[in-house]
C-alpha positions as a Markdown table, in Angstrom:
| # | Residue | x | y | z |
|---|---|---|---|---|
| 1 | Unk | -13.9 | 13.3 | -33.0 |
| 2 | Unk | -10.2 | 12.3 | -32.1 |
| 3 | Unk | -9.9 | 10.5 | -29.4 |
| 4 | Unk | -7.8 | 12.6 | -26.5 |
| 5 | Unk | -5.7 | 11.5 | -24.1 |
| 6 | Unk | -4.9 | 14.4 | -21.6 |
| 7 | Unk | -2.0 | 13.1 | -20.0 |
| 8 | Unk | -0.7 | 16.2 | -16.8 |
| 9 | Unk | 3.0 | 16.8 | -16.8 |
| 10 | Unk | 4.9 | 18.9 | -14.1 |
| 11 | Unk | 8.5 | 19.4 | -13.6 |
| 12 | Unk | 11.1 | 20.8 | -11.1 |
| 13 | Unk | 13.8 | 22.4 | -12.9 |
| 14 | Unk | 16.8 | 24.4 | -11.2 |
| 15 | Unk | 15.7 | 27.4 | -13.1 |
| 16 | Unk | 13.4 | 29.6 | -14.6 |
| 17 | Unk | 14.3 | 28.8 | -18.4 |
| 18 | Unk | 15.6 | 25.3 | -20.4 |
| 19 | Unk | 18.9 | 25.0 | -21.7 |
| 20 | Unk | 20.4 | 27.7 | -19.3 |
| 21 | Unk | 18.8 | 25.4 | -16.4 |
| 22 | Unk | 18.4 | 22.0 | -16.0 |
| 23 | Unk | 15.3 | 19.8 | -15.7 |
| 24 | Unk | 15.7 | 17.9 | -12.5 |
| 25 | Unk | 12.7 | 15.8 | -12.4 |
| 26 | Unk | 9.4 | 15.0 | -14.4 |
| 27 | Unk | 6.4 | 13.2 | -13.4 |
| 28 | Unk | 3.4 | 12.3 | -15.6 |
| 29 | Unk | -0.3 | 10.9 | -14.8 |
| 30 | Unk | -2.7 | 10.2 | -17.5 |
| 31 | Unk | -6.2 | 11.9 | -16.6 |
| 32 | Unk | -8.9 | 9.7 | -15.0 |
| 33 | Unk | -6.4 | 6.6 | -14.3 |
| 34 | Unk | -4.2 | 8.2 | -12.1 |
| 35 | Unk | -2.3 | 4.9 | -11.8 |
| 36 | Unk | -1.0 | 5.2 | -14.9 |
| 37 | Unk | 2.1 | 7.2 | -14.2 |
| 38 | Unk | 5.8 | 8.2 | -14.9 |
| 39 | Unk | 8.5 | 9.3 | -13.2 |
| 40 | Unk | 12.1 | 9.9 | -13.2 |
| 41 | Unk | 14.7 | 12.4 | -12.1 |
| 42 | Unk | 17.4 | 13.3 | -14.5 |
| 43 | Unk | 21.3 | 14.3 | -13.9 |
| 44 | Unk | 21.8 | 17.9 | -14.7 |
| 45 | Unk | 23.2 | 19.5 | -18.3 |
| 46 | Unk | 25.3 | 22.1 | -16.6 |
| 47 | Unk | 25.9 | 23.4 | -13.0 |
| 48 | Unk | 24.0 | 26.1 | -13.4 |
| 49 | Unk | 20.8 | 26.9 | -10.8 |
| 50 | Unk | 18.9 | 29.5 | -8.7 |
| 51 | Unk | 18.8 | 29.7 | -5.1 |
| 52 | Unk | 14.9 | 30.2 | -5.1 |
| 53 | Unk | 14.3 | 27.3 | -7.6 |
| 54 | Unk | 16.6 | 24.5 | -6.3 |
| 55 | Unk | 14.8 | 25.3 | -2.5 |
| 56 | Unk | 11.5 | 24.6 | -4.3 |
| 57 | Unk | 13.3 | 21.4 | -5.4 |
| 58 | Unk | 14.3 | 20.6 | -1.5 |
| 59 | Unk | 17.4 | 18.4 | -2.6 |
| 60 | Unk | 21.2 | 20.2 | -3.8 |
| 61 | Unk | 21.9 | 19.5 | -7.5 |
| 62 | Unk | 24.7 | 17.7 | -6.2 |
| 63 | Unk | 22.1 | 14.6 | -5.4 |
| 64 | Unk | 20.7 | 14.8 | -8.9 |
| 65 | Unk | 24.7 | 14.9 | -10.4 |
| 66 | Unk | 24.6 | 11.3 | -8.6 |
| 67 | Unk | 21.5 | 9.7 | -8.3 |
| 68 | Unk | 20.0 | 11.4 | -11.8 |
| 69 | Unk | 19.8 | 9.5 | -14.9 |
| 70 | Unk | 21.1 | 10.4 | -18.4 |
| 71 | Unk | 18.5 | 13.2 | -19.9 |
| 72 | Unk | 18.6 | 11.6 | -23.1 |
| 73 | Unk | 17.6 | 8.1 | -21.8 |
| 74 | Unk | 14.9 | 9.5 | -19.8 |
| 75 | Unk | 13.1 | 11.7 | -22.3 |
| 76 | Unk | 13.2 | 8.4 | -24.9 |
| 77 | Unk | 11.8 | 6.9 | -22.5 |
| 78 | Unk | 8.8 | 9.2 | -21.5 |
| 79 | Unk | 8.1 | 9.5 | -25.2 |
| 80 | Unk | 7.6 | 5.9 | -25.8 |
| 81 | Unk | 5.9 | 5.4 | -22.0 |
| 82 | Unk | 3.4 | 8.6 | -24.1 |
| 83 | Unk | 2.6 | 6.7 | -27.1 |
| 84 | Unk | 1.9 | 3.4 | -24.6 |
| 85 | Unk | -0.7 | 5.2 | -22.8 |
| 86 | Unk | -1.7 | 7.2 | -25.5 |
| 87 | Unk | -2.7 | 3.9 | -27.8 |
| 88 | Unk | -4.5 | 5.0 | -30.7 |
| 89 | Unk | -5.5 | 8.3 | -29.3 |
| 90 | Unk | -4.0 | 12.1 | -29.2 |
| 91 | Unk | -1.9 | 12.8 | -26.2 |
| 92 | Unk | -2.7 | 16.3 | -24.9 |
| 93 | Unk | -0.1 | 17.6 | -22.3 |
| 94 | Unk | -1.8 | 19.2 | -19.7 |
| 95 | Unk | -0.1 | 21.7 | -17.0 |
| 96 | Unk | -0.7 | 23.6 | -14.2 |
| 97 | Unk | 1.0 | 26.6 | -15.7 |
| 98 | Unk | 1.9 | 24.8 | -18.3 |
| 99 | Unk | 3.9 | 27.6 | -20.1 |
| 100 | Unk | 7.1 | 26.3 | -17.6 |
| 101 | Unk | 6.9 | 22.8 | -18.4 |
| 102 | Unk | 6.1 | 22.6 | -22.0 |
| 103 | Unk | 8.9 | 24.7 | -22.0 |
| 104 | Unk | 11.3 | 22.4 | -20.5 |
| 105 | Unk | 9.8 | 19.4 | -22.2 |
| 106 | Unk | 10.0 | 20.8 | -24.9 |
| 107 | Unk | 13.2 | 21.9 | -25.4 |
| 108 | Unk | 14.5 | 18.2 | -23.6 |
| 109 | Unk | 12.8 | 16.2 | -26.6 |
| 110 | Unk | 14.0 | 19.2 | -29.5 |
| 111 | Unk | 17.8 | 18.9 | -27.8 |
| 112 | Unk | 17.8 | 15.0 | -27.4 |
| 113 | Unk | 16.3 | 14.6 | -30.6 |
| 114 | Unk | 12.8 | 12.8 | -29.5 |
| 115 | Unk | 9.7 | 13.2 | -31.6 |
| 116 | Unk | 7.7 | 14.8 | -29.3 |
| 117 | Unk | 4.3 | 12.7 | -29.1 |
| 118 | Unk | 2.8 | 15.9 | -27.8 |
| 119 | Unk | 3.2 | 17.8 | -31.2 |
| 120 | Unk | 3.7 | 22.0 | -30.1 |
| 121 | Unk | 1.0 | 22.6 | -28.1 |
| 122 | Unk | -0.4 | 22.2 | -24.4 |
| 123 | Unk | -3.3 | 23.0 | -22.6 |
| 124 | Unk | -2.8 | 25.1 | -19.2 |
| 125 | Unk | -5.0 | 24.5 | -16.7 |
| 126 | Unk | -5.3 | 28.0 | -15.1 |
| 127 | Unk | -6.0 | 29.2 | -18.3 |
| 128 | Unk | -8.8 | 26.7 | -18.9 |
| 129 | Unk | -10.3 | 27.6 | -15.4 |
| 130 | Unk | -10.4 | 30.8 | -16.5 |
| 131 | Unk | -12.0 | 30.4 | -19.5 |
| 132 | Unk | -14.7 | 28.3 | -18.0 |
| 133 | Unk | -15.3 | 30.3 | -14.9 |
| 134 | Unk | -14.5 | 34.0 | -16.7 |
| 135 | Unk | -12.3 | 35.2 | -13.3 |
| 136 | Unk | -9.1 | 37.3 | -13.3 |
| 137 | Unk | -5.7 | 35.6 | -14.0 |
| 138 | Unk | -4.8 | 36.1 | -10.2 |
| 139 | Unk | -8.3 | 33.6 | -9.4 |
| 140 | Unk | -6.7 | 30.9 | -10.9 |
| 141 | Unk | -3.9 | 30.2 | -8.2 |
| 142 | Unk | -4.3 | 26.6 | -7.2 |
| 143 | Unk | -5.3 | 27.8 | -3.7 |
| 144 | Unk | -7.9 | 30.0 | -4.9 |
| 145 | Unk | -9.6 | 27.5 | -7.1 |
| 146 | Unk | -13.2 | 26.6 | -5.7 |
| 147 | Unk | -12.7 | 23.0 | -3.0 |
| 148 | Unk | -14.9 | 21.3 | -5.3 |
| 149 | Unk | -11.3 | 21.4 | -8.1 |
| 150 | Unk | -8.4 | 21.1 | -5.5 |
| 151 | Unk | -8.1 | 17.7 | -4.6 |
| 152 | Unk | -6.5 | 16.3 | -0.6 |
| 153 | Unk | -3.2 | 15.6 | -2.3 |
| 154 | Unk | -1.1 | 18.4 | -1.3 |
| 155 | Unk | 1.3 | 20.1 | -3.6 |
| 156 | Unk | 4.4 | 19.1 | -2.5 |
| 157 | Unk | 6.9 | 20.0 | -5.5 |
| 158 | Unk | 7.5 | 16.7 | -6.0 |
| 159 | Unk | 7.2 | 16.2 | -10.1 |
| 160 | Unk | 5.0 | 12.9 | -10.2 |
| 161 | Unk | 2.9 | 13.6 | -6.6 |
| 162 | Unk | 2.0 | 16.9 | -8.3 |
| 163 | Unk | 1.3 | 15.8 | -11.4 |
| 164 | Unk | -0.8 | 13.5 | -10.3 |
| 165 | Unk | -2.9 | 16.1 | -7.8 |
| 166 | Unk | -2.9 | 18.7 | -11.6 |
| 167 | Unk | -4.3 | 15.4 | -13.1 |
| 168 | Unk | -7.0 | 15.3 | -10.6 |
| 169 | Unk | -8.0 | 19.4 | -10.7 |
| 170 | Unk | -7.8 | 19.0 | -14.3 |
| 171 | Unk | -10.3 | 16.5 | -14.9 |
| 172 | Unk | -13.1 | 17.6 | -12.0 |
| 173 | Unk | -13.0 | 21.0 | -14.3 |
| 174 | Unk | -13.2 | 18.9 | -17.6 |
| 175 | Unk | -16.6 | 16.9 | -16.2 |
| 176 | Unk | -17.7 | 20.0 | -15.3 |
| 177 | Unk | -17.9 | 21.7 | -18.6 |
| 178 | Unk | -18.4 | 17.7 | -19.9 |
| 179 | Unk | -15.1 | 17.3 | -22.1 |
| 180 | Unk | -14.6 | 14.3 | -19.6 |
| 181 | Unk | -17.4 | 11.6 | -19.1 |
């Protein structure tokens, strides 16, 4: 059996799609050693964004124009921080509607030209709740999911705070079904 690392990514973008939109921020925590974590918040590819999205962000693109780093530097960089964590085992990205950041990821390794460690695949959490709990697609909103999953780390759109609270929902459901020791 191949050793898995589920590693849960989140990110806060300044639209709904990559390449027309930017990725603004990403933040990473490796399941079950929530200390193990990366973070960074990257300077924008265009000036494009969407009213809605940049006030989920709570900061003007202007601040990521200036305090933002290159996208290229930063997405070399969470590959390699990936493979550190990862050691000899599989990384598995892990999302909490992990259909908009794989997406974004994605596309920032493809266009920056980073093998992604993650290979073309990630594992959604809502849709693994579902799975294990057989609900309806609108059950598996975070603030619908049983108290024993959510976890007293608010969601606070901030990429690495909420990656590490997705880490946490993530693997309570994963001892549950007894993927996770």
């Amino acid at each position: 059996m191949t050793n898995e690392i589920f590693i849960s990514v989140d990110i806060e973008a300044s639209g709904p799609v990559p390449g027309t939109y930017s990725m603004l921020a990403i933040g990473a925590s490796v399941v079950g050693s929530p200390d193990q974590r990366f973070f960074a918040e990257l300077r924008p590819i265009n000036n494009a964004s969407v009213a809605a999205a940049m006030a989920v962000v709570g900061k003007p693109l202007e601040r990521f124009r200036q305090a933002g780093r290159e996208p290229v530097d930063v997405i070399s960089e969470f590959a390699a921080w990936v493979r550190k964590v990862s050691g000899t085992g599989k990384p598995v990205f892990v999302g909490f509607n992990a259909a908009f950041d794989w997406a974004f990821v994605s596309w920032y390794f493809d266009t920056f030209q980073t093998e992604n460690p993650f290979g073309v695949a990630a594992l959604d959490i809502k849709s693994f709740y579902m799975g294990m709990s057989g609900c309806a697609w609108e059950q598996t909103r975070s603030s619908r999911l049983p108290t024993k999953y959510r976890g007293e780390v608010p969601h606070t759109h901030n990429a690495l705070s909420d990656a590490v609270e997705q880490a946490g929902i993530f693997e309570r459901m994963a001892r549950d079904v007894g993927i996770i020791k």
